[in-house]
MOPAC internal coordinates of N, CA, C and O (Angstrom, degrees):
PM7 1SCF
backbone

  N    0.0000 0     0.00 0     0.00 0    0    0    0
  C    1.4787 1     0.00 0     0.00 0    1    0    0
  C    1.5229 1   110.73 1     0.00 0    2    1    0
  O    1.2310 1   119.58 1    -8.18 1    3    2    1
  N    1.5425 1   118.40 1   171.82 1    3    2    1
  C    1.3852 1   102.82 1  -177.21 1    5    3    2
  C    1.4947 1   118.22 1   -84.04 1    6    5    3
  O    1.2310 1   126.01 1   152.59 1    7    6    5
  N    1.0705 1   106.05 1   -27.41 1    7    6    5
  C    1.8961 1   118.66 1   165.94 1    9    7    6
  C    1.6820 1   104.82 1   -42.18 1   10    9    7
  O    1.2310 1   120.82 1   109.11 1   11   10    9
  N    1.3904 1   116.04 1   -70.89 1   11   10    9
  C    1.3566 1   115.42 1   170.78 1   13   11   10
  C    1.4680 1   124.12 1   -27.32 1   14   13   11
  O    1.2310 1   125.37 1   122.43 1   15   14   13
  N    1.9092 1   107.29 1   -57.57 1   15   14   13
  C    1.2942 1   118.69 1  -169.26 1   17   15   14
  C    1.4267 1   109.84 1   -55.23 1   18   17   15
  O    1.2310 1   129.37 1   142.98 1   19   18   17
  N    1.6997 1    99.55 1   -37.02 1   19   18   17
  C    1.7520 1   109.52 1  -163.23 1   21   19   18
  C    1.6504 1   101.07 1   -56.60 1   22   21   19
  O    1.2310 1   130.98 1   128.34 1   23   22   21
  N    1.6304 1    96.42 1   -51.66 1   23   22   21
  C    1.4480 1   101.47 1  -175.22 1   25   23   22
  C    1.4047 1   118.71 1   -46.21 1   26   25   23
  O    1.2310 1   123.66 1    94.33 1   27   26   25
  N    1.2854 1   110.59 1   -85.67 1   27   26   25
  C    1.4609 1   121.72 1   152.55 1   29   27   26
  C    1.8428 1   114.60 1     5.19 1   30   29   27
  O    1.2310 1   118.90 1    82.93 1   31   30   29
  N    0.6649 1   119.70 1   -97.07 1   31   30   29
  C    1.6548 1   137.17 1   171.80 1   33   31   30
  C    1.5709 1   101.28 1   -50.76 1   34   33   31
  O    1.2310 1   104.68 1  -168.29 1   35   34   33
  N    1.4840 1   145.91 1    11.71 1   35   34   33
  C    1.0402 1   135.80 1   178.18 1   37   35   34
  C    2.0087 1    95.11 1  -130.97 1   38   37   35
  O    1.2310 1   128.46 1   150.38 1   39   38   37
  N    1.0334 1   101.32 1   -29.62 1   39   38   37
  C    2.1060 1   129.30 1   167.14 1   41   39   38
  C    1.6221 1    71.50 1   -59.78 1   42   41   39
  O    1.2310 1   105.32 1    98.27 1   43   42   41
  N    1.1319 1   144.79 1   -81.73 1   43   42   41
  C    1.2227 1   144.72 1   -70.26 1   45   43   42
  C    1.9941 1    85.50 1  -118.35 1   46   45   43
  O    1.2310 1   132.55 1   142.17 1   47   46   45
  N    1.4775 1    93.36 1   -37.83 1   47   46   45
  C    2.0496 1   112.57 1  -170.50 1   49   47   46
  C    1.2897 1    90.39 1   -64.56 1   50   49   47
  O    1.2310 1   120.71 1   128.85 1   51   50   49
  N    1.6139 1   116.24 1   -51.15 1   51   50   49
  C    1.3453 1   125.08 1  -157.23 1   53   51   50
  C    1.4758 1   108.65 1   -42.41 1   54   53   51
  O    1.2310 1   129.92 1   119.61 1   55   54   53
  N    1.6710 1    98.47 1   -60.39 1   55   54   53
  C    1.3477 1   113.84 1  -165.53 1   57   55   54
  C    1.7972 1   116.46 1   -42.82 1   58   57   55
  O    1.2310 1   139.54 1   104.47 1   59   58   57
  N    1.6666 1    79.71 1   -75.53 1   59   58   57
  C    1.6624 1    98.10 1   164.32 1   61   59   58
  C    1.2667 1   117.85 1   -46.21 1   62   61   59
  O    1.2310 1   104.35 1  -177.66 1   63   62   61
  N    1.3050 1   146.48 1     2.34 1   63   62   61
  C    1.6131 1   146.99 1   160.92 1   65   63   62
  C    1.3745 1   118.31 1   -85.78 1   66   65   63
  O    1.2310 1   127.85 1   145.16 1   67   66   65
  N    1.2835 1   102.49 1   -34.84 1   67   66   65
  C    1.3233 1   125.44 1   176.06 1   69   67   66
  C    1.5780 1   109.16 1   -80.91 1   70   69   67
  O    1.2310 1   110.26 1   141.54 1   71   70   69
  N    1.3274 1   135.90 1   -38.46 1   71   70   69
  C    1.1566 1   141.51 1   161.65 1   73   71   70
  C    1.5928 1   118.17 1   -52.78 1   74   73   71
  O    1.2310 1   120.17 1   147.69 1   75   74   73
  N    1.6959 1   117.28 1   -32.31 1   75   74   73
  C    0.6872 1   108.79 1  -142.87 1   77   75   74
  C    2.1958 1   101.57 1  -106.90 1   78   77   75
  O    1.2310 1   147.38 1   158.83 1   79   78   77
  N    1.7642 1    64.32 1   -21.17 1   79   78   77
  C    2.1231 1    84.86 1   172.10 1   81   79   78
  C    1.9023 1    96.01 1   -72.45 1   82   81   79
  O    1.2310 1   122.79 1   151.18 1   83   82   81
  N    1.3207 1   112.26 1   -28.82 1   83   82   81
  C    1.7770 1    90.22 1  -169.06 1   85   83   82
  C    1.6235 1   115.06 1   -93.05 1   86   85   83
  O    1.2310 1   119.73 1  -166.03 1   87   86   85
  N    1.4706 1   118.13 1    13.97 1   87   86   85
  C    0.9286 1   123.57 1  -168.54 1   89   87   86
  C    1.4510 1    99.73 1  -129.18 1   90   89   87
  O    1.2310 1   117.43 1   165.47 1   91   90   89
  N    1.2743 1   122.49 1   -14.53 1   91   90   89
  C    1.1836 1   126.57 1   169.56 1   93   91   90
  C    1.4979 1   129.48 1   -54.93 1   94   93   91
  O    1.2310 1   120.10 1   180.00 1   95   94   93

């Protein structure tokens, strides 16, 4: 559903933000 997707893909920013602070 699109609720899911939103979630999903917003799960999804989180991650990659977090990836992106420890590599920073």
């Amino acid at each position: 559903s699109e609720r899911d997707k939103r979630e999903f893909s917003s799960a999804l920013d989180q991650t990659i933000l977090k990836q992106k602070r420890k590599t920073a």
